[in-house]
N, C-alpha and C positions, 0 to 999 in steps of 0.2 A: 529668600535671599535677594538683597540690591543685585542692577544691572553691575554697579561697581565692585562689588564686593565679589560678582563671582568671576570677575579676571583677574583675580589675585588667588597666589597661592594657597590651597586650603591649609598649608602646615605653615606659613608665612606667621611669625610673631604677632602676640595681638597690637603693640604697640607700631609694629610696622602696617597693621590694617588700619589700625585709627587714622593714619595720615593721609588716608586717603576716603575718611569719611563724609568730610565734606564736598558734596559734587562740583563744587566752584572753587574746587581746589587750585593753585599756582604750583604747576610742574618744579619751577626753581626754586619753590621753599620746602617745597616735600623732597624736593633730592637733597637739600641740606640740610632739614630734619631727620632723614633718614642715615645719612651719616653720623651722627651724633647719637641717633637711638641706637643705632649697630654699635657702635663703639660704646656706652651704655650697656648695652646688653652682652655684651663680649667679656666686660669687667666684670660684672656682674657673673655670670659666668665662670670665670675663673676663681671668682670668691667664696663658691661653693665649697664647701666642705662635706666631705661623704660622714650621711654621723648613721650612728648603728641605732636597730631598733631596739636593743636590749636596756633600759629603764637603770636594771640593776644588775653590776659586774659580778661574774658566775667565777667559779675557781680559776677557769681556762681563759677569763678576759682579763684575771691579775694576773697569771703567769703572763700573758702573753704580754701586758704594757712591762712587764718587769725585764724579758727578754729581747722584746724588738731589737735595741741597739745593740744587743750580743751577734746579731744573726749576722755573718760573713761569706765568704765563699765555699766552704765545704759543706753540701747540704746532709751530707751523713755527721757530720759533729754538731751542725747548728740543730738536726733532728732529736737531738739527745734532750736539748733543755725542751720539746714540745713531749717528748715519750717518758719525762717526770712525772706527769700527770699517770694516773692509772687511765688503763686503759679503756673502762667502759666510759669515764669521760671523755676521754681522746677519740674514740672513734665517734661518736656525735658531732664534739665541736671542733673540730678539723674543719666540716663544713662548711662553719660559720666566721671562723679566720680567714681573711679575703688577702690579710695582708703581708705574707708570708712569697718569699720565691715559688714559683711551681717547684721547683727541684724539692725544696724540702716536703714543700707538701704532699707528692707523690712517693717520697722515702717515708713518709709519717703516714701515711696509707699503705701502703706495701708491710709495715711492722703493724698494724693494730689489724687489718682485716684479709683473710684469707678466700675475701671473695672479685672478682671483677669492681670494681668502685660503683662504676655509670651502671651498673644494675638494677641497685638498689636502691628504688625509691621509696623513698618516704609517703605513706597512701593517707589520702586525707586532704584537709584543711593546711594548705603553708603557712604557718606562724613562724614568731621570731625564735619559738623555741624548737621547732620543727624543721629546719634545715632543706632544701629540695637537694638530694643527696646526687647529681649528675654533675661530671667533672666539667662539663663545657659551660654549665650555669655558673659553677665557681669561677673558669676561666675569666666571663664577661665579668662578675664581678670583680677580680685581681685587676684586670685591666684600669680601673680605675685608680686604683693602688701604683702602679704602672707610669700612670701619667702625672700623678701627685709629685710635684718636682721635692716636696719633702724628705721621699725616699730615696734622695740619688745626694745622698752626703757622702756617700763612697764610691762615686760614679756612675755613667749611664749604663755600666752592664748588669748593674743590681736588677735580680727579677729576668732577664734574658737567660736562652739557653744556649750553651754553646756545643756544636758537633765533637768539639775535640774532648769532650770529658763528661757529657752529660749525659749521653745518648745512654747507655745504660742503667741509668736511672729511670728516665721518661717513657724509656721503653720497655721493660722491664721483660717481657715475654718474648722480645726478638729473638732470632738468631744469630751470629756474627760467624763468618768466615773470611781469608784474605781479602776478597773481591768484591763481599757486599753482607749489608747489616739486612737480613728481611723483617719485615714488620708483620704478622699477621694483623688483617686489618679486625674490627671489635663491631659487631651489630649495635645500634643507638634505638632509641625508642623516640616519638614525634614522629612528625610530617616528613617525611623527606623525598624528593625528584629530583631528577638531571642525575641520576645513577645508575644507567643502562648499561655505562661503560667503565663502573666501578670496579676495582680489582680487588680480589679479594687477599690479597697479600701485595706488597710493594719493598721495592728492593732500594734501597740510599748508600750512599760511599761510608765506607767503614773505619773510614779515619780521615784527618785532617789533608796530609799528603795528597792522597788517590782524589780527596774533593777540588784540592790549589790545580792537579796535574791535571783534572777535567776539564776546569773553569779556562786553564790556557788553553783548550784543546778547544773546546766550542764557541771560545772569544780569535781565536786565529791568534793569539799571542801580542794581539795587539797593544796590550798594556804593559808589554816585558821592558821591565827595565824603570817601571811607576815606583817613586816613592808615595807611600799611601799618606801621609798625611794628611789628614783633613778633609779624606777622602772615603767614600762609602759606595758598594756598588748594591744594587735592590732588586728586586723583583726575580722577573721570570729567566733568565739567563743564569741567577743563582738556582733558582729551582732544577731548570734544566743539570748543572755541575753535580748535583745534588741526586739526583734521581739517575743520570746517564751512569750506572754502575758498569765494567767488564766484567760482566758475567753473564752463564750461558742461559738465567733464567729473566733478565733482564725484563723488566715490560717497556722500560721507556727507551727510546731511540733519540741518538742526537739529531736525526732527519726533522722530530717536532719543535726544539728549538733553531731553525733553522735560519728564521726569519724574526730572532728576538734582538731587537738593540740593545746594548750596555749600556743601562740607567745609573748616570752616575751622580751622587748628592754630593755637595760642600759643605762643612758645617762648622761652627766656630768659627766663621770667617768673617771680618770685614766683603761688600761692596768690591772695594779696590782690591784687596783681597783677595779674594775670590775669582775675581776677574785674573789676577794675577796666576792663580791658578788652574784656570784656563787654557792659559797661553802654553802652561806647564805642560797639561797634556794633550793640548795637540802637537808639543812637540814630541812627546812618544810616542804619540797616534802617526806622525808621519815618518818617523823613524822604523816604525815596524812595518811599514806599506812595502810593497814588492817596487823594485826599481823603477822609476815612471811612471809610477800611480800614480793618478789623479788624488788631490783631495780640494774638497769643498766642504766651506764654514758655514751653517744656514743657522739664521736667526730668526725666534719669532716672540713674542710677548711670553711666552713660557719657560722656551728651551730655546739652548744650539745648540745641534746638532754635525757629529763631524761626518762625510760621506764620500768613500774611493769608489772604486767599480764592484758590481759584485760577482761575491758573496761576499768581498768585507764584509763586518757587521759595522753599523752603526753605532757610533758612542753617541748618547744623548746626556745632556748635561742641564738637569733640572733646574729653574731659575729659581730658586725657592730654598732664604739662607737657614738651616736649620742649625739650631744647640747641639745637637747631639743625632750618633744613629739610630738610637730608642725611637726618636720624633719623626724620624722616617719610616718606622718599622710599624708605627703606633696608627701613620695617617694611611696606610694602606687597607683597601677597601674588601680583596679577599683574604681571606684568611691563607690560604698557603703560597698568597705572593708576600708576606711579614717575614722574608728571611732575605739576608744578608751578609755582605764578604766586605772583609775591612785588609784583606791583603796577607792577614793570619791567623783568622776564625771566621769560622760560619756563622753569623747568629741570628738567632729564633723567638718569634715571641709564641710566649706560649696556646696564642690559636694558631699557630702554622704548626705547631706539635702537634696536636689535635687533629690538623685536619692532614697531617701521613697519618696518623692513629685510625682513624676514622672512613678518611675520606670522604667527607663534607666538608664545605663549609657551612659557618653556621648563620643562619640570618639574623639580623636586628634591623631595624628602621633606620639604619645610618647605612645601609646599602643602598637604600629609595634616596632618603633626604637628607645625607651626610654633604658636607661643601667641602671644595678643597683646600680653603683656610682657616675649617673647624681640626675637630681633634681626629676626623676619621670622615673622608673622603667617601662618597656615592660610588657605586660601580657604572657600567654600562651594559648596556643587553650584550654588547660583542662579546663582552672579555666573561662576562658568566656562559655564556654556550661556548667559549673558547677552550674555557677550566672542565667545562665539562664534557667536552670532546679528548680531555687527557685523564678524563677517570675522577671528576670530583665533583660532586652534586651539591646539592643545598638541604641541609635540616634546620628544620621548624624546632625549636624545642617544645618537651611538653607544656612549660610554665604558658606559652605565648596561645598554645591551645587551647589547654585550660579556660584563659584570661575571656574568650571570647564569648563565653556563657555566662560571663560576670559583667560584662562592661555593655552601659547602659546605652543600648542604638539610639535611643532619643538626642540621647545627648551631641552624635555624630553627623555632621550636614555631610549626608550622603547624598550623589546627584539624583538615584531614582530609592523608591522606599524598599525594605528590606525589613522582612520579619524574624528575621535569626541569620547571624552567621554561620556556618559550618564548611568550613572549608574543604570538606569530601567532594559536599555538593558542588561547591562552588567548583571545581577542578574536575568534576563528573562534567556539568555542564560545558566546559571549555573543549572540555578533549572531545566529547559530540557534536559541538558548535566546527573545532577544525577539521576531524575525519569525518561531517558532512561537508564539508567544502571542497576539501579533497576528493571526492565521491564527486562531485561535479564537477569538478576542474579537471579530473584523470577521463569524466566520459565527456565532455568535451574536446580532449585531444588524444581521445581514443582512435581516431585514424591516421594520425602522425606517426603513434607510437604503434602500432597494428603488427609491423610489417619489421620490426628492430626489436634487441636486448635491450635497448638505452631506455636509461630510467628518465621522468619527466626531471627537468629540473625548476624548482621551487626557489622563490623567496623568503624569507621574513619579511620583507616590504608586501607582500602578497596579503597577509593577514592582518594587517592595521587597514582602518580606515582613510582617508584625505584626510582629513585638516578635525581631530575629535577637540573641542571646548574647553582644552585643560591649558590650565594658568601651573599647575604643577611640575616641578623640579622634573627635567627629562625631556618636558615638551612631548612629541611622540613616542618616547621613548615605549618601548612594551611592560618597562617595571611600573609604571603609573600607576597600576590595580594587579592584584593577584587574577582576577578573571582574564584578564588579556597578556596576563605573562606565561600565564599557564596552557591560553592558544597555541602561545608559541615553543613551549615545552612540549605543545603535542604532535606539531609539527618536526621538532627535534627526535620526539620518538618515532616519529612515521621513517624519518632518517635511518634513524638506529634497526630499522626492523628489516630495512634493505625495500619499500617503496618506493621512496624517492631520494633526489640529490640536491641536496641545499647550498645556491647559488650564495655562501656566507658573506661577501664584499658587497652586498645590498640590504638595506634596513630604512627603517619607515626615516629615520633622523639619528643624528647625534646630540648629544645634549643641550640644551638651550639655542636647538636650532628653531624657527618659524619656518614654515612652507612656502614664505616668498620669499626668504632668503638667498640674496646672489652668497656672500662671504658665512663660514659658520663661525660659529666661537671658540674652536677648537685650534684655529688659526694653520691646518692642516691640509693642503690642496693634493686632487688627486694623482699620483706616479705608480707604476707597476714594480714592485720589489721581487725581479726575479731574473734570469739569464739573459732579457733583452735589457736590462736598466744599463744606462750612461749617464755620467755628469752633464752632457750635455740636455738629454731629455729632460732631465732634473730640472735644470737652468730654465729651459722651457715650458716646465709645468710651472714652476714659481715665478717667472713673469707673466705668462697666463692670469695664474692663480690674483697678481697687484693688480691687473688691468680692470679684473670684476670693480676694485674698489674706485679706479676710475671710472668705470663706468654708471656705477651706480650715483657718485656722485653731477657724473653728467647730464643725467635726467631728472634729478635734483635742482641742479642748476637751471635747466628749462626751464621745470615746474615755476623755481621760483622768479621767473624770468628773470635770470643775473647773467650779464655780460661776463664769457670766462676771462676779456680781458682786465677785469676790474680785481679776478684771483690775485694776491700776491704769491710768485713765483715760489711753489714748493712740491719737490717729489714725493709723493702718495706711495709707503711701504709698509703693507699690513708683514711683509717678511722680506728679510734681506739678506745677501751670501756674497760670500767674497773668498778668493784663495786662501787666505791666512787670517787669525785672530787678528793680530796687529789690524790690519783691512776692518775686519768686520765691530771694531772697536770707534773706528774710526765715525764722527759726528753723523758725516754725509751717510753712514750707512744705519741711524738710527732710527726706530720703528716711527712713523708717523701717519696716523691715519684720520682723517676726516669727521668732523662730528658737528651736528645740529645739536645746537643747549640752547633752553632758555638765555635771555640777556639776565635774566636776573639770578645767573647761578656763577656765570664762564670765571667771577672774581673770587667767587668764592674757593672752589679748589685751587687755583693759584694760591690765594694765600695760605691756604690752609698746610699743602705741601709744600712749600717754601719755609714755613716754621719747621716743620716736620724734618725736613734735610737740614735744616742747622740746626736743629737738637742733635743730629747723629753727627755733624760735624761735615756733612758733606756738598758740594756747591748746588748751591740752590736756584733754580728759576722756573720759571711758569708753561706750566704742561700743557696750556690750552695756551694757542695762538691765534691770534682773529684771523679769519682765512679773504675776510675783503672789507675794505674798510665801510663806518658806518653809512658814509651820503649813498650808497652804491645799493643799499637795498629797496625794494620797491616797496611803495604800500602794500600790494597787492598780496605781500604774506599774511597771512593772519594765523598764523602757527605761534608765533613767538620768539621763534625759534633764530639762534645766527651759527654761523659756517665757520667753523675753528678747528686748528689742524691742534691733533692731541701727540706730544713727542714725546716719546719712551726712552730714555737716554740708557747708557751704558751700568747708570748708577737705580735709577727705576726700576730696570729692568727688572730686578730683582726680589722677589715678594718677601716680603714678612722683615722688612729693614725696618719698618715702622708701621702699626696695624693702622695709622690715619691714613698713607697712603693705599693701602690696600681697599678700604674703605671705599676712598674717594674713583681708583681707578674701577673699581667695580659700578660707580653709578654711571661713570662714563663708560665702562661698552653697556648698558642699559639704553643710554641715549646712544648709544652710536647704530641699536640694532633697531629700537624703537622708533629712530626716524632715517632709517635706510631708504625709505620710499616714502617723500614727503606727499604727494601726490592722494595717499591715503587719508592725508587729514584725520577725523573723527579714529582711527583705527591706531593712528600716530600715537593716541593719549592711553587709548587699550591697550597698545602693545608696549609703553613704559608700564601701565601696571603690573603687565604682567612681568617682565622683564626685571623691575625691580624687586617684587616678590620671588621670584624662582633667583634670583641673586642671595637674597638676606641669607645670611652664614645663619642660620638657625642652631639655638642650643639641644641638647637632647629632648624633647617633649616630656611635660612634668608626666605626662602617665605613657610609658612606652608603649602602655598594650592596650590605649584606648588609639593612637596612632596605628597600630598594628592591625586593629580593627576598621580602623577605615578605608587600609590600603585592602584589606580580605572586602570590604565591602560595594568598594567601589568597583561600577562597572563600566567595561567598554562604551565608546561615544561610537555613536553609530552615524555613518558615512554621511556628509551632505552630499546626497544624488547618490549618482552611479560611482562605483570604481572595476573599472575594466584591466581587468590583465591582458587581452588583445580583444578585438573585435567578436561580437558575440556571447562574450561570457558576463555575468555580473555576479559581483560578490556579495553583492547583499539580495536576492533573491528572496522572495519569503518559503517559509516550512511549506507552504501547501504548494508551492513547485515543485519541489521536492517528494510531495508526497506528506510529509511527518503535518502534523495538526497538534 
């Protein structure tokens, strides 16, 4: 493999590696060829059509084109035209209709077979006549049926599940009484970890009422009085409403949603729009505040955020305009965060079913290398040891097992060689890699702890290495490879087993961080969310938080010996707050942060979004502003590179207004991380490779489970030097310190 080739992402598109196959490449022609292949390959993308393997239509693929457009909302009548067929046909090809709501599908199972579903597998060779008969495999395929906007000629709830009428369907074995629905949960077959604290039964609100009267209970009421229009709330504060049953067999506690914000979407909206509704609710975000409470507007390139003293909870208001709540529900990365309150239904897509059913979630390679302006967003290490500290692990399915004795390791640039994958092994090896580490770490501070109850307390930052050679999606992140995630799963279990205590608010990185990064890309600076928080601390951690970006830019400035009088006058705001919307709408309070570009790029995104805003109709001008003019630079750079402030305006701000701008602002923080530290020079051109590779919104990989295979196969990068937890100890020690050979 080129020195180039391996600072680029290995899941990076090939058309995005070619651009950078020539080593005498020009930074500002590869950032604007790279815009234009993403958006290329984005179309492209979209143009996809799911087409089936079956050659020649079987009885059940004429019924089913003859019926599609009949199927409506009641999944017990639209069940009747699939249970025309007899039924030893029916119970086969069930499996192989992807295109059907879950609701009927599991009423069309419940009438042809008197067994468990996900039982019964089909043994053998998977053909297109052979069906892989597990209801989560069917799920992933529906999904894509899901997102085919073809299916939503009768709106975006076609194919959703909703609390208030379906649950007895989907679940068919529960039990229901006033106070709560219990689910016995179902054993699955595959891989599966992070289930130590799985429940083997879960209790959810048993009607629509008791779920609305929850949702006000552990939001503080704060939205009483919302008209819901155009409005969507998501994730885990639904889960919580959802789960916090009154009753005495309860598992979940509203003490664990304690700390979750109100994720609110906009959708169908105009820009202006949207903004407009905004304004809307923070004004019944401050009407339900206790009398002289504080509120504060915080903005940052993502989200604003509304924020009183605590325990308020937090409303966070996602910048990102979406069609519909399906598109919300769709881009969410775990499976049992896909549920949803629109102010008069709960709704579900059908792997958040699954996973109350189950209690997994289930994996695919868009957990590692999903983007957040693909169709299904990446996780983070936090938020899966998060889910699974509330009772929900991860399954592997069988097919993904399977696949690993068929897919040819030649063919995958793995970093070190590998003569078979097997994933036992590979998870054998991790878990004896951390509980020897442990072993040396616990008799090392076996005279602190000598003489106390107190458990040692541990990191996840503990078990990663310094700085490991991945150009890949996560940066350190522990998902990188199954060997180093599964480290940290066994760490998780040393937790579980009552060991030790896991100091959770430390981790090796967050996503597209670098290890010299002053600012991260998460746009998130540190505050303690708990009985000591104040507005005012707040105010303080987010000036803090801007000054890193003056500063960075100040040794910048050295470097490239530039007189700061020769800057034109402009305040540096990677995030900004003000008492009220109105304020924080306001110009002066617009995001603007500093950026090193090529000269042969800065005209290019200008114009390119300046088109772009007057196709949508809305006022247009130039994102990048020269930060000093040209006489003012010294020879003495030889980067290329000039100083322009990049402005995020009110109308920006907001993702997916137009996929060119989205584009475009993504190769601009590429350069803005890639030349944080000009001073680096040579590492300057490394760190855009890389940066721009772990950017590309990547399509699904044409073979999921030759991807799937490289993440089982890839292993840990192992430490440059020492890495010391305190004085004395080192974590990379060899086997024969230890003793093992």
């Amino acid at each position: 493999m080129d020195d180039w080739d391996s600072m680029l992402s290995a899941l990076a598109p090939k058309p995005i590696r070619l651009l950078f196959a020539t080593p005498s490449f020009d930074i500002g022609e590869v950032a604007k060829s790279a815009v234009q292949t993403q958006l290329s390959l984005y179309e492209e993308h979209r143009e996809k059509v799911h087409i089936r393997p079956n050659a020649v239509a079987s009885m059940f693929d004429t019924v089913a084109a003859k019926i599609a457009d009949s199927i409506g909302d009641s999944p017990e009548e639209d069940a009747k035209f699939v249970l025309e067929l007899p039924a030893t046909v029916t119970r086969k090809a069930i499996w192989k209709w992807d295109n059907l709501p879950y609701t009927v599908f599991r009423t069309v199972i419940a009438s042809v077979t008197d067994v468990e579903p996900e039982r019964k597998r089909i043994k053998g060779e998977l053909t297109s006549t052979e069906p892989n008969v597990d209801v989560d495999e069917w799920v992933l395929r529906n999904e894509a049926w899901l997102r085919d906007r073809r299916a939503e000629a009768e709106g975006w709830t076609r194919g959703l599940i909703k609390l208030s009428s379906h649950m007895d369907i989907v679940f068919p074995n529960s039990t229901l009484t006033e106070s709560a629905r219990t689910i016995k949960r179902q054993n699955v077959s595959g891989y599966t970890l992070l289930d130590l604290k799985r429940a083997s039964s879960i209790q959810i609100q048993p009607s629509i009422d008791l779920f609305s009267k929850k949702f006000a209970e552990l939001t503080g009421s704060l939205l009483k009085g919302l008209s819901w229009e155009n409005i969507f709330v998501a994730g885990g504060i639904v889960a919580g409403s959802l789960f916090c049953v009154d009753d005495s067999n309860a598992t979940a506690k509203p003490e664990q949603w304690k700390h979750s914000d109100i994720d609110i979407y906009l959708y169908g909206l105009t820009p202006k729009e949207a903004n407009e509704k905004i304004a809307y609710i923070f004004s019944v975000f401050e009407s339900n505040l206790e009398p002289n409470a504080p509120a504060l507007v915080v903005r940052n390139s993502r989200t604003i955020t509304f924020f009183s003293d605590y325990p308020t909870k937090r409303i966070q208001i996602v910048l990102k305009l979406v069609k519909d709540p399906k598109e919300v529900l769709l881009n969410f990365d775990l499976d049992i965060c896909s549920l949803g309150w629109d102010g008069k239904e709960a709704w579900m897509l059908p792997r958040a079913v699954r996973a109350l059913e189950t209690g997994y979630n289930v994996f695919t390679m868009n957990l590692i290398n999903g983007h957040y302006l693909g169709d299904r967003r990446a996780t983070q290490e936090q938020r899966v040891f998060k889910y699974a500290n509330k009772g929900y692990g991860i399954r592997i399915l069988p097919s993904y097992i399977e696949a690993l004795s068929k897919v040819d390791i030649q063919s995958i640039v793995l970093d070190k060689p590998t003569p078979e994958l097997v994933i036992e092994a590979a998870a054998a090896s991790a878990r004896f890699w951390t509980n020897r580490l442990l072993r040396r770490y616990l008799n090392h501070l076996q005279d602190d702890y000598a003489s106390t109850s107190q458990l040692p307390v541990i990191t996840h930052a503990m078990v990663d290495g310094r700085v490991p050679g991945t150009a890949d999606p996560g940066g350190r992140s522990c998902l990188t490879g199954f060997t180093l995630f599964m480290r940290h799963v066994a760490l998780w279990e040393a937790e579980v087993a009552g060991k030790i205590v896991i100091q959770e608010d430390v981790w090796a990185s967050t996503d597209y961080a670098e290890a010299e990064a002053r600012v991260g890309y998460d746009d998130t600076p540190q505050f303690t969310w708990d009985a000591d928080f104040t507005v005012p601390k707040l105010i303080k951690a987010l000036d803090a938080f801007n000054r890193k970006e003056d500063d960075a830019l100040a040794d910048n400035l050295y470097y490239a010996v530039t007189d700061t009088d020769d800057l034109l006058p402009r305040e540096l705001r990677r995030i900004s707050y003000a008492p009220s919307v109105e304020e924080i709408f306001d110009t002066e309070k617009d995001i603007v942060i500093p950026i090193w570009a090529p000269m042969s790029f800065i005209e290019f995104p200008n114009d390119f979004v300046r088109v772009a805003l007057q196709d949508k109709g809305l006022e247009a001008y130039d994102i990048l502003i020269p930060a000093i003019p040209a006489a003012a630079y010294d020879d003495r750079v030889e980067l290329g590179v000039k100083l322009v402030y990049w402005h995020i305006s009110q109308d920006t701000m907001w993702q997916q207004i137009d996929r060119r701008i989205d584009e475009v602002f993504e190769i601009c923080w590429s350069f803005h991380r890639a030349f944080e530290r000009l001073g680096a020079e040579d590492d300057c051109f490394n760190l855009f490779r890389r940066q721009l590779s772990q950017r590309t919104v990547r399509a699904t990989p044409h073979d999921e489970h030759e991807a799937f295979a490289y993440w089982i196969g890839r292993k840990p990068a192992r430490s440059i030097g020492s890495y010391y937890y305190e004085e004395g100890f080192n974590r990379e020690s060899s086997d024969e310190d230890d003793g093992y050979v």
